[in-house]
C-alpha positions in Angstrom: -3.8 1.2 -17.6 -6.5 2.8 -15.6 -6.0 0.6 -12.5 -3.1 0.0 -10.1 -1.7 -3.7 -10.4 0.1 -4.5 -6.7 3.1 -7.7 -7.1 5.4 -8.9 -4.7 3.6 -10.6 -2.1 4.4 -13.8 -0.3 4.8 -16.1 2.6 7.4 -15.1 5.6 8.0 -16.0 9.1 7.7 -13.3 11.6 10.5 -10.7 11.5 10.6 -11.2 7.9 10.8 -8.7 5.3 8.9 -7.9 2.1 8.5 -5.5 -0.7 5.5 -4.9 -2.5 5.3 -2.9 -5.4 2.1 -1.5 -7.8 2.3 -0.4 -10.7 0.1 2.9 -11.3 0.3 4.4 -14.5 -0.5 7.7 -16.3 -0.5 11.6 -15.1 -3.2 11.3 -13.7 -1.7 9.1 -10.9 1.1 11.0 -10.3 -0.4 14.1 -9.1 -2.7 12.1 -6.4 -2.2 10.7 -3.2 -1.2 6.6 -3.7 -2.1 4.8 -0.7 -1.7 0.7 0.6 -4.7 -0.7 2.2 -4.9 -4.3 3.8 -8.2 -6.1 4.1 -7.4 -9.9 6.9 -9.8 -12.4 6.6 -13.5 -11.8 8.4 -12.3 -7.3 8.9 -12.7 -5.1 7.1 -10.3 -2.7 4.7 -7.7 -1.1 6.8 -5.7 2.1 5.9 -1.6 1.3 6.2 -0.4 3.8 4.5 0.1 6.7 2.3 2.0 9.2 0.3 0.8 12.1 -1.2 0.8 13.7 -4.4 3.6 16.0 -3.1 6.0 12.9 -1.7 4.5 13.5 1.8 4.3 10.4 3.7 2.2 9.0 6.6 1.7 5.9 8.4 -0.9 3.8 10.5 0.5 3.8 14.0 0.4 -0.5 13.7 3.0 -0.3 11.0 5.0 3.0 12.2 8.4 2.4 12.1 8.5 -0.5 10.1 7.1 0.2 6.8 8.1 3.0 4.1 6.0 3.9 1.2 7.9 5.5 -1.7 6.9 6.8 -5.0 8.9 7.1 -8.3 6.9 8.6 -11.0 9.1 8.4 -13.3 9.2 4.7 -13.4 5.2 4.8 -12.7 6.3 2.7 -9.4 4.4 2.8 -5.8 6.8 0.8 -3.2 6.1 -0.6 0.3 8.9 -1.7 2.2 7.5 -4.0 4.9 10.0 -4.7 7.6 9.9 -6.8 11.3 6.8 -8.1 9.9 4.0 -9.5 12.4 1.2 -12.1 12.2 -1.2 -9.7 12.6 0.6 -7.8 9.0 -1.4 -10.9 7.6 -3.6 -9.9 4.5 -4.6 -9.3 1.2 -2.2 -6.1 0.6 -4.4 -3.2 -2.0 -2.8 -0.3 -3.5 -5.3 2.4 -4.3 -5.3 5.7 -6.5 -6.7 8.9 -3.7 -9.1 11.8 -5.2 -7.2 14.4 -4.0 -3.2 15.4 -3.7 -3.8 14.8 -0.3 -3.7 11.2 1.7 -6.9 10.2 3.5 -7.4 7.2 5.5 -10.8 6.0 4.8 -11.5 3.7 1.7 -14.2 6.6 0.4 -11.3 8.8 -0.6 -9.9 6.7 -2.6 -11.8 5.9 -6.3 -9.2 3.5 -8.3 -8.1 0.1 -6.5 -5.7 -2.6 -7.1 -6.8 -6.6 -7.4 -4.8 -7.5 -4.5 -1.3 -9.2 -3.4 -1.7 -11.8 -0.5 0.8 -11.4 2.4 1.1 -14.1 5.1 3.3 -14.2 8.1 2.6 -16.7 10.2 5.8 -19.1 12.4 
């Protein structure tokens, strides 16, 4: 597998939770930053969040507080945790594969991308 695969999307109403997870296989994946990006209809790709190749984590400030990223390379497993969700959380959820052990929030530094999970909160 040379490509992240992202599951667990869905429907909720605001306040809702959901989990998304991607699967990202191979050592090469495990040493690099692993970050979520969400793309709404009519914007463009927007950095959420990301946790590097040494378990460091960081957030965009719109999701602070109620999102975790998580990594188990042992089980090949990238995790978001999406809490107190919002309408404006709305979008097509991407988990990317960074070119460095570091996390970087512009879609440039990253060079292996997921299809896509669709989240919708709406009331």
């Amino acid at each position: 597998q040379v490509q992240p695969v992202e599951s667990g999307g869905g429907s909720v109403q605001p306040g809702g939770s959901l989990s998304l997870s991607c699967a990202a296989s191979g050592d090469i994946y495990r040493v690099y930053c692993l970050g979520w990006f969400r793309q709404a209809s009519g914007k463009e790709r927007e950095w959420v969040a990301g946790i590097s190749g040494y378990g460091i984590t960081k957030y965009n400030e719109d999701v602070k507080g109620r999102f975790a990223i998580s990594r188990d390379n042992a089980k090949n497993l990238l995790t978001l945790q999406m809490n107190a969700l919002k309408p404006e959380d709305t979008g097509t959820y991407y988990c990317a594969v960074g070119r460095s052990n570091n996390c970087y929030t512009d879609v440039g530094d990253y060079n292996r991308w997921g299809q896509g999970t669709q989240v919708t909160v709406s009331s």
